[in-house]
C-alpha positions in Angstrom: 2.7 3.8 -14.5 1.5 4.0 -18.2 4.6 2.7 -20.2 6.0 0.4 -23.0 9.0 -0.4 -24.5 10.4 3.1 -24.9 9.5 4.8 -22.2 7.2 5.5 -19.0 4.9 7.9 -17.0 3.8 7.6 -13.6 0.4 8.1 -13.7 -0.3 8.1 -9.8 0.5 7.0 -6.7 0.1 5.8 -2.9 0.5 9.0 -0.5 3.7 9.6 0.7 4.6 9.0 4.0 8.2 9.0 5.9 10.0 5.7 7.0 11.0 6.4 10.3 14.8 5.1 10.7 14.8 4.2 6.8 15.3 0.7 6.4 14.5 0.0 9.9 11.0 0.8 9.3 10.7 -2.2 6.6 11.8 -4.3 9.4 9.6 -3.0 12.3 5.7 -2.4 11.4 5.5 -0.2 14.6 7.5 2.1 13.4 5.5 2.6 10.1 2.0 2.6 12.2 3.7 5.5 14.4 4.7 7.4 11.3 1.1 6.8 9.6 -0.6 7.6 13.2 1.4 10.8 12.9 0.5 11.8 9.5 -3.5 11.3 9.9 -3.2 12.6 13.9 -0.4 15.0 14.5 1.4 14.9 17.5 -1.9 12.9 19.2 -0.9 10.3 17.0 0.3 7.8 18.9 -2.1 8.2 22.3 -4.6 7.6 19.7 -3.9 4.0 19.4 -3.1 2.8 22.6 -2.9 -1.4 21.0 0.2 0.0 19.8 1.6 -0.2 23.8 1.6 -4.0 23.2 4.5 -3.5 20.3 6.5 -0.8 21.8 6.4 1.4 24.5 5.4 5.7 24.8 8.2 6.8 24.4 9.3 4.5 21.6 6.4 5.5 19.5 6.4 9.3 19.9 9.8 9.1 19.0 9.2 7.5 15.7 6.5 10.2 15.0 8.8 12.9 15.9 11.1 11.7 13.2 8.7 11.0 10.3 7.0 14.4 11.5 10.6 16.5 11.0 11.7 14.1 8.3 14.9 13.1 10.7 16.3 9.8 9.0 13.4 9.7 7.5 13.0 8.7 3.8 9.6 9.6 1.9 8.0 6.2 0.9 4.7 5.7 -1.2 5.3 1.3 -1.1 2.1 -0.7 -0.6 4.3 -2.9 1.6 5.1 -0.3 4.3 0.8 0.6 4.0 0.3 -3.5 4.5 2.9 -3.2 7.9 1.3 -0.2 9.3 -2.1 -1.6 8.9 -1.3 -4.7 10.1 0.5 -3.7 13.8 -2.5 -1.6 13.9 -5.1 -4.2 13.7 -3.0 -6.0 16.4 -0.7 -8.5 14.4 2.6 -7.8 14.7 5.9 -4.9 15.8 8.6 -6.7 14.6 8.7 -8.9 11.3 11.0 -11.8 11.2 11.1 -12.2 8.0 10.8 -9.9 4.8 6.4 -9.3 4.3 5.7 -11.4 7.7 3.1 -8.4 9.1 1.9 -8.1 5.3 1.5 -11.9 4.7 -0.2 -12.2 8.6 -2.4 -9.5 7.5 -3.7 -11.5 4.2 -3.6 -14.9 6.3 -6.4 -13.7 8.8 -8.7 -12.2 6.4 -12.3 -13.5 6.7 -13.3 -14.4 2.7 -16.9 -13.9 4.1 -17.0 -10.3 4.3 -18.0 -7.7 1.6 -17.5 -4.6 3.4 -14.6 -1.9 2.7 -12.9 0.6 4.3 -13.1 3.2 2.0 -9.7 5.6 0.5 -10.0 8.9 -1.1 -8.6 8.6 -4.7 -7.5 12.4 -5.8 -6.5 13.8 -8.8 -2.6 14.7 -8.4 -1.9 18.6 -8.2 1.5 18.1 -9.8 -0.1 17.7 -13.2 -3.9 17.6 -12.9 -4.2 14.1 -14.3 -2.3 11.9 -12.2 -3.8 10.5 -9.0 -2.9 9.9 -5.2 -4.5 7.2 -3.0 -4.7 8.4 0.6 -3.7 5.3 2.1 -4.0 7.1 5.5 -7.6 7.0 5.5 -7.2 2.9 5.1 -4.9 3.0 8.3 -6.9 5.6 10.0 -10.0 3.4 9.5 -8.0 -0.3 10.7 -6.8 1.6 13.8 -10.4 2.9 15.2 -12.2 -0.1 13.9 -9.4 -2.6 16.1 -9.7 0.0 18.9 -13.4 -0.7 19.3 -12.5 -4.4 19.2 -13.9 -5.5 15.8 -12.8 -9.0 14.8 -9.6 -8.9 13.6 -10.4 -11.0 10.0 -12.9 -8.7 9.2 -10.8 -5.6 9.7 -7.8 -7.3 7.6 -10.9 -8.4 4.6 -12.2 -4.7 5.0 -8.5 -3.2 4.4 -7.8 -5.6 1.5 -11.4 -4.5 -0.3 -11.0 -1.0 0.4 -7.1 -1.2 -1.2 -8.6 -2.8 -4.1 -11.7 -0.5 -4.8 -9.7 2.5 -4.1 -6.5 1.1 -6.7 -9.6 0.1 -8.9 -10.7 4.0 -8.8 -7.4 5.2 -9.9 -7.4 3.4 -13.0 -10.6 4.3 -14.0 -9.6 8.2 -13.5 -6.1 7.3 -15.3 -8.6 5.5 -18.2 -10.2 8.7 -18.2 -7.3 11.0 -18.5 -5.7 8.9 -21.0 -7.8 6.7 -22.7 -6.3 3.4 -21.8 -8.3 0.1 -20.7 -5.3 -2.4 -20.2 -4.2 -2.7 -16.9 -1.2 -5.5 -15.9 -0.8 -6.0 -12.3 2.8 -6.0 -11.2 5.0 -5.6 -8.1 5.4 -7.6 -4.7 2.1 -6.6 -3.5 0.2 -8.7 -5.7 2.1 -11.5 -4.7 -1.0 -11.1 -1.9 -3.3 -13.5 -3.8 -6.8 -11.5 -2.0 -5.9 -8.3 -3.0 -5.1 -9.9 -6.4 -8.5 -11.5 -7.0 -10.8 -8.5 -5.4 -8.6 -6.1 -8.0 -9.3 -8.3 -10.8 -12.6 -8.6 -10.7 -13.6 -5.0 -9.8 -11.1 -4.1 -12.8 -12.8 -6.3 -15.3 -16.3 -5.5 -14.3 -15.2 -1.8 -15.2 -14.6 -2.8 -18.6 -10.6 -3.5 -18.4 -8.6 -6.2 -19.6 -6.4 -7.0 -16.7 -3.0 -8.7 -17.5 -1.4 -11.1 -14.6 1.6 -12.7 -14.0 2.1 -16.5 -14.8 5.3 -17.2 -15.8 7.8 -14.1 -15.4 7.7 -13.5 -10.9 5.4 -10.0 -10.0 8.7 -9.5 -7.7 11.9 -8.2 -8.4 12.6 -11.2 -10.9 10.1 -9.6 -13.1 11.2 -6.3 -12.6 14.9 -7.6 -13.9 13.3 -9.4 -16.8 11.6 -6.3 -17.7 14.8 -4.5 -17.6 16.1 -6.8 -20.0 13.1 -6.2 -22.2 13.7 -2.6 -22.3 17.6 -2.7 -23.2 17.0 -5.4 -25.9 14.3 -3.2 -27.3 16.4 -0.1 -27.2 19.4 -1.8 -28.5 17.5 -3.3 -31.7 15.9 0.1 -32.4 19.4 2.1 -32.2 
C-alpha cells in the first residue's frame, strides 16, 4: 500500500488464489497446496505432486481443487501466510497445523542460511490500473513442488523459497518507486514476523537505494495494525 495519515492506495499485490473450505484452509496447508496445484496445473494438479499422498488422500485433494477451481466455498485470498502453507506441505513439512503459522514457522525453521540461490516469481504490472503490480506467487509454489519431487534437500528448497519471496517483493517496490516516485518502504504484517524473509528483504531493499522502516516497538501483527488504527482516527479527529 502507499498511504499516510489520510488515506491509502494499494499499490500491488500477491496473486489471488481461492481458500478451499474458507477458514479451513488457514488450518490445513494441504488444502491451500491443492488449490495452488490447481491454479498453476489445472485439473492435473494434484497427480502432479504425488508427496502430497503423505497429507491427504486422492480423493481428498482433487476435491479441494474442484472447489478452489469452481470457487465452491471458496474465498479469493492474496495472504502471504496461505503462500508460506502451500509451499511448505509441498516441500514435505506439514497437512495439518496445530497451531496458527505452524507450516509457515516449520518452513522458516528448516531453511539452510548457507544457500544463495532463489526460486524466481514473475513481478507484473497490474492490468487494473497499469501501475500497480502482482506477484505470481504460483511460480514460487510451482518451483518448491518439482524441486521436492526430484528430492532436493528440504533446507535448501525452504532458503530458495524465502530468497525468491524476497527478490520478487524487492522487485515490486522498485516498479511501485518507479510509478510513484517513493523510496521509503516500512515492512509490516505477520509475515515479517518470519525473521529470514525479514533480513534477505532488507538488505536487497537497501542495496536498491530504499530506506526501509522496521518494527521495534509497536508488534508487525495485528497489535500494530490496531495501533495504526488508532493513529488514523486520532489524526482525522484533530484535523476535523
Amino acid at each position: 500500500m502507499i498511504a499516510d495519515l489520510a488515506g491509502y492506495e494499494r499499490a500491488g499485490h500477491l496473486e489471488p488464489v481461492r481458500m478451499p473450505g474458507g477458514d479451513a484452509a488457514s488450518e490445513e496447508p494441504r488444502r491451500m497446496a491443492a488449490a495452488y496445484a490447481a491454479l498453476v496445473w489445472g485439473d492435473e494438479g494434484p497427480e502432479r505432486l504425488p508427496g502430497l499422498r503423505e497429507f491427504a488422500s486422492a480423493d481428498e485433494l482433487g476435491f479441494w481443487a474442484d472447489m478452489a477451481r469452481r470457487g465452491v466455498n471458496s474465498p479469493v485470498t492474496t495472504s502471504a501466510g496461505r503462500l508460506f502453507d502451500a509451499a511448505a506441505c509441498a516441500a514435505g513439512l506439514r497437512g495439518v497445523n496445530a497451531y496458527e503459522g505452524q507450516a509457515a514457522c516449520e518452513l522458516e525453521g528448516v531453511a539452510d542460511l548457507g544457500e544463495t540461490g532463489s526460486y524466481e516469481a514473475r513481478v507484473e504490472r497490474s492490468t487494473d490500473d497499469g501501475w500497480g503490480v502482482v506477484i505470481r506467487g504460483s511460480d514460487l509454489f510451482a518451483a518448491v513442488a518439482e524441486d521436492a519431487a526430484r528430492g532436493a534437500v528440504v533446507g535448501k528448497v525452504a532458503a530458495r523459497f524465502h530468497n525468491g519471496l524476497a527478490e520478487a517483493l524487492a522487485r515490486a517496490c522498485e516498479l511501485v518507486r518507479d510509478g510513484k516516485r517513493i523510496a521509503t518502504v516500512a515492512l509490516s504484517g505477520g509475515v515479517f514476523q518470519n525473521a529470514l524473509l525479514l533480513s534477505r528483504l532488507v538488505e536487497r531493499l537497501e542495496g536498491s537505494g530504499f530506506e526501509v522502516l522496521t518494527h521495534s516497538l509497536v508488534p508487525t501483527g495485528d497489535g500494530g495494525i490496531a495501533f495504526g488504527q488508532a493513529a488514523v482516527a486520532a489524526a482525522r479527529t484533530e484535523s476535523a
